[in-house]
C-alpha positions as CSV (number, residue, x, y, z in Angstrom):
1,X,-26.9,225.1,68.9
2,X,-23.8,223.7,70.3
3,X,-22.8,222.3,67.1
4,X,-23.6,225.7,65.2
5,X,-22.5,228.2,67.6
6,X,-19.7,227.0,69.6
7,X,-18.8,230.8,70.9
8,X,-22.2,231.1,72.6
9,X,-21.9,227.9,74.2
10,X,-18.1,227.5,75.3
11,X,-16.8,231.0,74.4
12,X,-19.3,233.8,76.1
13,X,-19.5,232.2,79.5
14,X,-15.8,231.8,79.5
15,X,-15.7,235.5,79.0
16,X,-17.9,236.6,81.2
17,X,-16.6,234.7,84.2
18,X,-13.6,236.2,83.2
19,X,-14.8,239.7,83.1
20,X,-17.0,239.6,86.2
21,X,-14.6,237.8,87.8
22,X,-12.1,240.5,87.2
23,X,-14.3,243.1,88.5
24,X,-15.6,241.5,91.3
25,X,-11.8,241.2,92.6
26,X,-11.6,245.1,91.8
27,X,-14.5,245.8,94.0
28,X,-12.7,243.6,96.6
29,X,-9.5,245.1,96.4
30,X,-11.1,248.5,96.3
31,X,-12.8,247.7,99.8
32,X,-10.1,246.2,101.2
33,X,-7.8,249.7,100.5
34,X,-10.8,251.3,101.7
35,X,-10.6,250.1,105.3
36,X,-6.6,250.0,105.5
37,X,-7.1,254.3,104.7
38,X,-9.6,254.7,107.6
39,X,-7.3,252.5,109.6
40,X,-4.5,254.9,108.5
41,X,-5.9,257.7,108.9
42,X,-7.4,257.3,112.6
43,X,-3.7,256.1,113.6
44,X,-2.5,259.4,112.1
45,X,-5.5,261.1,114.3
46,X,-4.1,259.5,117.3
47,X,-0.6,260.4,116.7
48,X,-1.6,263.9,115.8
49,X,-3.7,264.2,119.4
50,X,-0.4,262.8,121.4
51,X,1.6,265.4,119.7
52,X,-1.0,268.2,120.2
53,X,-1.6,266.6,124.1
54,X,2.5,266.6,124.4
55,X,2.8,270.3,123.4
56,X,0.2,271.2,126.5
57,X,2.3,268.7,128.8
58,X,-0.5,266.0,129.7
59,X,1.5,263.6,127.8
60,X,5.1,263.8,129.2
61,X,3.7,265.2,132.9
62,X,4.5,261.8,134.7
63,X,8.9,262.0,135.6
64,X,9.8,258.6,137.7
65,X,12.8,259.6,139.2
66,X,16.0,257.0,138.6
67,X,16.2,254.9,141.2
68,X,18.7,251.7,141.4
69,X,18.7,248.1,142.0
70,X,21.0,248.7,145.8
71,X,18.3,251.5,146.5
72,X,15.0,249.0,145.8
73,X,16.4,246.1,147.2
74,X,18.0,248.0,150.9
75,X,14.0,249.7,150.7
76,X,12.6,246.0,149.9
77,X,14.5,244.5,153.2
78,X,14.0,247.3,155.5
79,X,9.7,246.2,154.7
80,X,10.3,242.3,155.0
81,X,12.2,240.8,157.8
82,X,13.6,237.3,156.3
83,X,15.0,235.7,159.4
84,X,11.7,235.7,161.4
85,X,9.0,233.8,159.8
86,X,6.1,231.0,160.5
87,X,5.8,228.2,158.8
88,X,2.2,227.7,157.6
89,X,1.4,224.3,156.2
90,X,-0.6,224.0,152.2
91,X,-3.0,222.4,151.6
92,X,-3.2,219.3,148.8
93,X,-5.1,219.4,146.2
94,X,-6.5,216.4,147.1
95,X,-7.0,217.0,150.8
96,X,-9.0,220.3,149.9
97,X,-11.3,217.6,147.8
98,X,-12.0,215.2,150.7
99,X,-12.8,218.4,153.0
């Protein structure tokens, strides 16, 4: 039959491959820009909530006031006296082993 026919033997399962193949990858690609639109789409959702949210104020509600570096640090060492201290001794690794 090979002899005879060497389309049916060589020539159709080339072609097929070929055209399955083909559509195969077009299913693929079709799911794959199936799940990137859903993705885009709820990203749009959440932007479309913030903006709705930012109209009502829940959003932009929370103001920290502007404080500087002088300001945190003069607060930080009126909380934490650095000339009187204790020394307190760490343990090892290895002594907290043998214990």
């Amino acid at each position: 039959m090979g002899k005879r026919h060497p389309f049916i033997r060589y020539g159709l399962p080339m072609i097929s491959l070929t055209v399955f193949g083909a559509v195969g990858l077009a299913h693929l690609i079709q799911g794959s820009k199936d799940i990137a639109k859903f993705k885009d789409d709820q990203e749009w959702e959440i932007i479309e909530t913030r903006k709705a949210l930012s109209r009502t104020g829940p959003v932009n509600a929370y103001k920290p006031k502007n404080i500087s570096l002088d300001e945190e640090l003069m607060a930080l060492q009126e909380k934490v006296d650095i000339n009187n201290y204790d020394y307190k001794r760490i343990p090892r690794p290895s002594e907290e082993k043998s214990h």
